[in-house]
N, C-alpha and C positions, 0 to 999 in steps of 0.2 A: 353345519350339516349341509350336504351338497343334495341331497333328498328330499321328499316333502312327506312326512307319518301321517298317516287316516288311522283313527282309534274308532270302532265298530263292536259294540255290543246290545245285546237282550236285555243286557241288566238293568237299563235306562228306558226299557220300551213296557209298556200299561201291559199287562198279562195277557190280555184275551186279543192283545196288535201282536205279542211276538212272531206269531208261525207265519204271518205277510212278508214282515219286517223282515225275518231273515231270510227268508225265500226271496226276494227281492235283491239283499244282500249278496245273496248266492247266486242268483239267474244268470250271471254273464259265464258262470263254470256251468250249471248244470239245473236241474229240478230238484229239489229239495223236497225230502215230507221226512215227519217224524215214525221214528223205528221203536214205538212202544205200545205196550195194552195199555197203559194209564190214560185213561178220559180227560185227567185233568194235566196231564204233561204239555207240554210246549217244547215249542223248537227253540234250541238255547245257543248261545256262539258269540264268542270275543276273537273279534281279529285285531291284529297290529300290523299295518301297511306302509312298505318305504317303497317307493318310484324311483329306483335308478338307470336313467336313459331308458333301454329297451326291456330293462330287466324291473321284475317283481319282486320283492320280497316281506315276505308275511311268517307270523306267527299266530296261528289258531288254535283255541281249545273249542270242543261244543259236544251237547249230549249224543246218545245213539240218534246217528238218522243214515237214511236212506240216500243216493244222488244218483240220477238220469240225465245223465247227455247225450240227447238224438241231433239228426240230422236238423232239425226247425233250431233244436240250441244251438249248434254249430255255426252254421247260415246266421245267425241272430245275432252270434256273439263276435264275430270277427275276430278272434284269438288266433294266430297261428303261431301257437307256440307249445311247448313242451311244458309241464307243469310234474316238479320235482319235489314231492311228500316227504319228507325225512321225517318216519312215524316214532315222536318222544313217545307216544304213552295210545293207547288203542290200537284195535287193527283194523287192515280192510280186506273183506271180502268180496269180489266180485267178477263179473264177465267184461272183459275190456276188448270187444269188438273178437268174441270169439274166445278171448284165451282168459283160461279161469287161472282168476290170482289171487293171490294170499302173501298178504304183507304183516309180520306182526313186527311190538316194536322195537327199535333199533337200529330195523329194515328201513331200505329208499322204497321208493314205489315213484313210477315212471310214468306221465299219462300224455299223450298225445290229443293235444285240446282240437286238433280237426279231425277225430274219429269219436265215434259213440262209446258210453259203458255206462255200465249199470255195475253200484254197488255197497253194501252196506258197511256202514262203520260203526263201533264202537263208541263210546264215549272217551274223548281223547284229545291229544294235542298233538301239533303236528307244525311243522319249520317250514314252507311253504317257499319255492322259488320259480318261478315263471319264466323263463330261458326262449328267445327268439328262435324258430325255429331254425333257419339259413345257418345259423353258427355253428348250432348240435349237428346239422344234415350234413354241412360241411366238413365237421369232422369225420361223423361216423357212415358219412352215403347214405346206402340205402335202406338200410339195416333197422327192423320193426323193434321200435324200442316201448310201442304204446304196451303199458301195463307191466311192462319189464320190472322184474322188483330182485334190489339188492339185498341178500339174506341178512340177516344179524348175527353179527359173531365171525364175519368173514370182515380179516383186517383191512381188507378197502373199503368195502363199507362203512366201518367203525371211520378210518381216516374222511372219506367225501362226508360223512354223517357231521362231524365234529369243525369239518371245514363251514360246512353251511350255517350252522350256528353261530360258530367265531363270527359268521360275515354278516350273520344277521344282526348278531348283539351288538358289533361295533360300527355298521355300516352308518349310521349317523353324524359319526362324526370322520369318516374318510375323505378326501379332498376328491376331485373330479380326477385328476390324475389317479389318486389313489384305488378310485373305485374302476377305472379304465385297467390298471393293472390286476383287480382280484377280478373284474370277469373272466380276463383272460387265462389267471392260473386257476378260475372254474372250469374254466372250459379243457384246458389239459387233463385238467382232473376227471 
């Protein structure tokens, strides 16, 4: 494995720590709170993290919640990167700096991590890939892709959808050359 895996869950954290714990988890994307009238709910969330050079790649399931990404997260967070949802199972609704979106699943969902949004999700899972910005910018210029979402059922989406996966399931065991050539047929893609 040319990678290094971060394994991150709730299921290991005392009941009345979870909603810190995963807010904490979550802060370098965004504010976190939980999206229910249950008094006694928590904020719930298993991620699976692989570090390749410049790129991210995760797989997350977690109950309905809420996320906020202002200008103090942004500033805070030093991401300048694009962050690419390939929604398995829930959807998201929300305002991504302006433009109301709706991702259900199947759907990409596009977020530009130096712009703000607000928005809620479902209970769900979701293929996560973290993308340097200079490379997407490079291809596509100038071109506002924050909250851009690829439909479900349109066969490039199905294809980029099915790509991102493949590369997630097996990127562990890819060679440095290996993975130097699937960013690059990501990025064509």
């Amino acid at each position: 494995m040319t990678g290094s895996e971060t394994f991150i869950s709730t299921d290991a954290i005392e009941h009345s720590q979870r909603d810190e714990y995963w807010r904490e988890v979550t802060r370098p994307f965004c504010d976190t709170t939980l999206d229910s009238t249950d008094d006694a709910a928590t904020l719930e969330g298993t991620m699976r993290i692989r570090h390749l050079g410049g790129m991210t790649l995760g797989s997350t399931s977690f109950n309905a919640q809420r996320y906020k990404r202002d200008k103090a997260t942004i500033a805070r967070s030093g991401l300048d990167h694009y962050l690419v949802h390939v929604l398995v199972a829930g959807s998201i609704h929300g305002d991504f700096d302006g433009r109301d979106v709706v991702a259900a699943p199947g759907g990409i969902c596009i977020i530009d991590l130096a712009r703000p949004y607000e928005c809620k999700v479902d209970a769900g899972e979701r293929v996560a890939t973290t993308i340097p910005r200079a490379g997407i910018d490079k291809l596509l210029g100038a071109r506002d892709i924050h909250g851009f979402v690829l439909q479900a059922g349109n066969p490039m989406t199905s294809l980029l959808a099915h790509y991102l996966c493949g590369f997630h399931s097996v990127s562990g065991q890819l060679s440095a050359s290996e993975h130097v050539a699937d960013q690059d047929a990501l990025g064509t893609l």
